[in-house]
N, C-alpha and C positions, 0 to 999 in steps of 0.2 A: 948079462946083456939082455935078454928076454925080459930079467927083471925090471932093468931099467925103459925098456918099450913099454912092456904094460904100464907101470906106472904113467910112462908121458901122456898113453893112451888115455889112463883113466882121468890126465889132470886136462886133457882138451875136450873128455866128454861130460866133465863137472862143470869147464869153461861154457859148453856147447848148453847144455841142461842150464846152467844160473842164464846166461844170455837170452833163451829162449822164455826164462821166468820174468826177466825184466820189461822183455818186448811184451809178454801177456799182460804185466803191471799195466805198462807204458800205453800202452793201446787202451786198456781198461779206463783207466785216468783220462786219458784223449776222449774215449766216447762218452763217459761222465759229464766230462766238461761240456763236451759238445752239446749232450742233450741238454742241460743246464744252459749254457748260452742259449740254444733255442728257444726255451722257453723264458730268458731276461734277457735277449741282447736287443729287445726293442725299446727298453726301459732307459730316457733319455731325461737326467736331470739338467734343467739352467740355470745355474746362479739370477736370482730377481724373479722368478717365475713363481707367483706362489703354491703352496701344496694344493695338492686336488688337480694341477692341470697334467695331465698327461700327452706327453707326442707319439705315445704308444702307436697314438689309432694314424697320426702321420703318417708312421714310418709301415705300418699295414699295409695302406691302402698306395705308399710309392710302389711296395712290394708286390701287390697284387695290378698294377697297370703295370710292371718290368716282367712279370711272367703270362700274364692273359690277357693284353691288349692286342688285340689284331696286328696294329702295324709298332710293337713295343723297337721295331728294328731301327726305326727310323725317327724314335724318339733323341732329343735333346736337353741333355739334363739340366740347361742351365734353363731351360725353358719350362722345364715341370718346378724351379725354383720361382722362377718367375710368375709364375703363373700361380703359385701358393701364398706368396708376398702379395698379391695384387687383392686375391680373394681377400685377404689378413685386410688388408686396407679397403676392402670394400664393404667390410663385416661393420664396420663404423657406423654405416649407413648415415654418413657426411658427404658431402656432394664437392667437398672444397679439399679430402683426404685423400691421398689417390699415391700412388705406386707409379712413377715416370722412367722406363728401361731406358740404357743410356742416348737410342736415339730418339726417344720422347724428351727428354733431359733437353736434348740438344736444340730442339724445338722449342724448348720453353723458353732455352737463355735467349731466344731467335725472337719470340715474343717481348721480351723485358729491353730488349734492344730497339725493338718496332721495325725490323727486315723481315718479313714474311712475305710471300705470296699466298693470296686468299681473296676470300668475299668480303671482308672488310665489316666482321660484325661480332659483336662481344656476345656472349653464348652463357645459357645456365641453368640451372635447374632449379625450376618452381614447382612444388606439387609432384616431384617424382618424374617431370615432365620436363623435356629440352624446350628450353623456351630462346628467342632473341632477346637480350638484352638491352642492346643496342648497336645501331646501325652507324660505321662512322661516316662522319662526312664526306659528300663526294666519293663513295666507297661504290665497286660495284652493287654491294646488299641495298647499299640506300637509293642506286637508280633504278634497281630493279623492284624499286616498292616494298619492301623488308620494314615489318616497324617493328617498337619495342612492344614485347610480350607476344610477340608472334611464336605460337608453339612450331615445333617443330617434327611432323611425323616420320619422315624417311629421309636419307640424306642419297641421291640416287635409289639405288633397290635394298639399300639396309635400311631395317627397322629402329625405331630410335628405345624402342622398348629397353629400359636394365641397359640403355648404352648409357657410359659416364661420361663428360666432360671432352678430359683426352682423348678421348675415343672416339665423340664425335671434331675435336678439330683436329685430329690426324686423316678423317675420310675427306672433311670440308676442303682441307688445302689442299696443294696441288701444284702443278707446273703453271707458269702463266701461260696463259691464252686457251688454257684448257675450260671443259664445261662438270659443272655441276651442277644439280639438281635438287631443289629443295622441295620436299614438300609439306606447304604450310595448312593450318586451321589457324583462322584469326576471330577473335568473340565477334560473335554476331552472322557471321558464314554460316551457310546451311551445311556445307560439303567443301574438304581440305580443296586448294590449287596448287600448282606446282612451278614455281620460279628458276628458269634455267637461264645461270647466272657464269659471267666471263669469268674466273681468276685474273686476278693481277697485283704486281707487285703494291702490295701497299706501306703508303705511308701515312703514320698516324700522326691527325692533325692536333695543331695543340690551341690555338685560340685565335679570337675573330671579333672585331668589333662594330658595331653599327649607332652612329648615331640618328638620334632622334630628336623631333622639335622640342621648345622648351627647355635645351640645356640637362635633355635626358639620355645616358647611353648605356648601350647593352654591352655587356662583355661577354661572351662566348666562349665556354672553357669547355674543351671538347673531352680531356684527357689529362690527370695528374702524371706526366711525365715527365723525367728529369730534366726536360728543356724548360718545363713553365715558368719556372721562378724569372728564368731572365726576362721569356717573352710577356708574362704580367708586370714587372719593373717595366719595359721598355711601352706597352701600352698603359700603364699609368702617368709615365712621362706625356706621353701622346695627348693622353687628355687634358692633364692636368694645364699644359705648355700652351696646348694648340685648339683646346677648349677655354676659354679663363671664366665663361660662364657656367661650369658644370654646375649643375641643382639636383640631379639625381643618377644613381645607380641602379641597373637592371642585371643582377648577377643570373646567368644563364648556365643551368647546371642540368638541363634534360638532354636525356641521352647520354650521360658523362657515366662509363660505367668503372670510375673510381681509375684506382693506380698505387703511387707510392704514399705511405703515411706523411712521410713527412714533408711532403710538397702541399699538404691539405695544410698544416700545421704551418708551414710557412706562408699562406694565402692566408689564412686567418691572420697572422701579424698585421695587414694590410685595414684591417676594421676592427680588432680588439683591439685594448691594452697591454702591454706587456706584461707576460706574468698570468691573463687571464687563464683557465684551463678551457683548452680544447677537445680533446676526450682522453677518458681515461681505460687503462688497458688490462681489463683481469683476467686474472691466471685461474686452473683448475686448485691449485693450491691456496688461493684470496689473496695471494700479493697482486698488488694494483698498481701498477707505474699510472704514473701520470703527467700528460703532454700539454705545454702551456706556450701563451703566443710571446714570440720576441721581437715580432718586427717593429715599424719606426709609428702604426696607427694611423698614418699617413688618411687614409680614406674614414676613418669611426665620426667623424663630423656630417656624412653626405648621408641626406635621406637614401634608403637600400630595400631591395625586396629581390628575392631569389626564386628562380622559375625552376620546378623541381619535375618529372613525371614517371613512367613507369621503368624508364631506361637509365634513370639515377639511383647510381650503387658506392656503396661503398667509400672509398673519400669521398666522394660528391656529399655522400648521406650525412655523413663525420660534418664538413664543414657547415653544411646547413643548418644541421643539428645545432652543431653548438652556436653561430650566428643567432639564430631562436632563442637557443638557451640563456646567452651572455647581455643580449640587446636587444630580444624582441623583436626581433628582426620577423616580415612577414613572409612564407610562402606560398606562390600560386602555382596552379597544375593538379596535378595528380598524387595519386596514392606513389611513395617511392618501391622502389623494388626489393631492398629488405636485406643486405650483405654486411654483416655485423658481427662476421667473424676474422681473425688475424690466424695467419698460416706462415710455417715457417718452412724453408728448403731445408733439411738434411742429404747430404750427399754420401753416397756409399760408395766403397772402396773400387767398384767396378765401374763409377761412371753412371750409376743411375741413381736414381733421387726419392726417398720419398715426403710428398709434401703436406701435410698433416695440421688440422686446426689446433691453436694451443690456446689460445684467447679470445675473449668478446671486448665489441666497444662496450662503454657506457658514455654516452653523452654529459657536458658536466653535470646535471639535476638528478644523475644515476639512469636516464633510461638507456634501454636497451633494444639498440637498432634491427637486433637480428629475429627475420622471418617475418618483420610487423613493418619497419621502412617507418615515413616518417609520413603522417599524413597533413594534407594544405591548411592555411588559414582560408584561404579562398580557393576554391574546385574551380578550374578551368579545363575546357579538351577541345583537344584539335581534331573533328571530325575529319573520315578521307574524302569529303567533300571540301572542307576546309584546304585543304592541301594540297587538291588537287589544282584549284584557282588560288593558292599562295594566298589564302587567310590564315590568321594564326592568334586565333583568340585569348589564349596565353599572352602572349606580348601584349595586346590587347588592353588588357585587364590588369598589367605588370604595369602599363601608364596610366590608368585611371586609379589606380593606389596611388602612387608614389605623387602624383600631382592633387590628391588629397593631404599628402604630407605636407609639399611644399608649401 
């Protein structure tokens, strides 16, 4: 009986002894491991990333603001995401590339719609600098004196320094009937002024026409928006019907700061031939789509000249461009503004966006609109004396052409 005790004793203290060898293994192998992940668990490969890049120093530095950041308590992680995405797209050092969180997103669809409340002014950067684009019609920005190329130094008491785009027209908008504060330097001012300007709901306008003696009319195209195609058909009607003298065309393209491509492309039907190319679209890889007119040419008979200035961007630029290019077509005004880039929406899984340049125009003769705009055949400007008593030497000079043609 004693026998059989000791024995159980000795096989629960051989049990007791391997258990306690296994936990020494087990532990052993645990802290192994452990210090080994220490020193690679920061080492983060991505399928398409090439060799050499590492997120090592990422995932450091998340490391180092989650343990010694003053207020790490009240940090949000989706916001230290965001705000790493944003940098990634600001490393581009493109002005038209940017990172939109879903309720920037939701702003943008609000723009491409034309329901905002705001000052009513297209906004951009020249020279590293927020500048006006253009001022829409009848918009609060344009009664309160807003022109194009107006720099922009602070937007209330933010600095516009290293502010992008988004950034500045999320501080500009606003609730209507609220006040904001612009403050501007315009070339030739000795010292910035500060325009404090209503919000209100705008709408953006889309075209306007004005006739003039001689059987001459101006068209007025404020805005390539999905409305124009009908409302250019319906003032083509107008004139063609209720003018039977028409002798010349005053295509008015200043201040138009661009829109959708293929409303530019569908305006050009209206004075090419069909088939002609309108601009063409290159890729960082050299494939080049190319966009050609298909509408009925209806107007390619009528002497034509096109008022172009600082506040023409973009499809504005597109159609002028190739007008020139295709017919000789002439431009009066100013130097263009120089937007010659194509950007595409990608949308992410959470609702934000980011919208990223892929392509350049080229006008059809190959040049290339971006940073340089399109310069006049003939220089005209509208001094702010001119404007102030409603002279508008542009137009001006837009009939002493065209009645050289006739």
């Amino acid at each position: 009986m004693k026998l059989k005790k000791l024995t159980k004793i000795k096989k629960i203290g051989l049990g007791f002894i391997i258990g306690i060898i296994s936990l020494t293994l087990l532990a052993g192998s645990f802290y192994f491991g452990y210090q080994t992940g220490e020193k690679n668990n920061q080492k983060v490969i991505i399928e398409g990333v090439p060799p050499g890049v590492d997120f090592e120093i990422f995932w450091d530095v998340w490391q180092i603001i989650k343990d010694n950041y003053l207020k790490s308590q009240t940090l949000i992680n989706e916001n230290l995401v965001y705000g790493a995405v944003d940098g990634l797209l600001k490393s581009l050092d493109d002005p038209y590339s940017e990172f939109l969180k879903p309720d920037d997103s939701k702003k943008f669809t609000e723009d491409l719609s034309g329901a905002f409340s705001g000052i009513g002014a297209e906004i951009g950067i020249r020279n590293e600098q927020l500048v006006i684009v253009a001022p829409l019609k009848n918009s609060p920005a344009e009664r309160a004196g807003l022109r194009a190329s107006d720099k922009i130094l602070k937007i209330d008491e933010t600095s516009t320094f290293n502010l992008n785009i988004n950034e500045a027209v999320k501080i500009i908008r606003g609730p209507k009937d609220s006040k904001v504060v612009l403050t501007i330097l315009r070339n030739g001012w000795e010292k910035p002024k500060e325009f404090s300007i209503i919000r209100e709901e705008i709408t953006i306008p889309t075209i306007d026409l004005v006739r003039h003696s001689d059987g001459i009319v101006q068209i007025k195209v404020f805005n390539f928006n999905k409305n124009l195609p009908l409302s250019f058909y319906e003032t083509v009607l107008d004139i063609l019907f209720s003018s039977p003298h028409l002798r010349g065309i005053i295509l008015d393209l200043r201040n138009n700061p661009g829109g959708y491509l293929e409303v530019a492309v569908n305006l050009a039907g209206w004075f090419l031939d069909r088939g002609d190319i309108v601009v063409k679209e290159e890729f960082q890889s050299g494939e080049i789509n190319v966009f050609r007119a298909h509408g009925n040419g209806a107007l390619k008979h009528f002497p034509l000249v096109i008022l172009v200035n600082k506040g023409s961007a973009s499809a504005s630029e597109i159609l002028a461009g190739a007008l020139r290019d295709q017919r000789g077509i002439k431009l009066i005004g100013e130097q263009t503004f120089g937007k010659g880039t194509v950007q595409e929406i990608k949308p992410l899984q959470d609702g934000s966006t980011v919208k990223i340049t892929v392509a350049r125009w080229l006008l059809p003769k190959g040049t290339a609109i971006e940073e340089v705009g399109l310069s006049p055949d003939y220089e005209a400007t509208q001094t702010e004396e001119d404007f102030e008593v409603g002279r508008d030497p542009q137009v001006e000079k837009a009939i002493e052409v065209l009645k050289e043609m006739l």
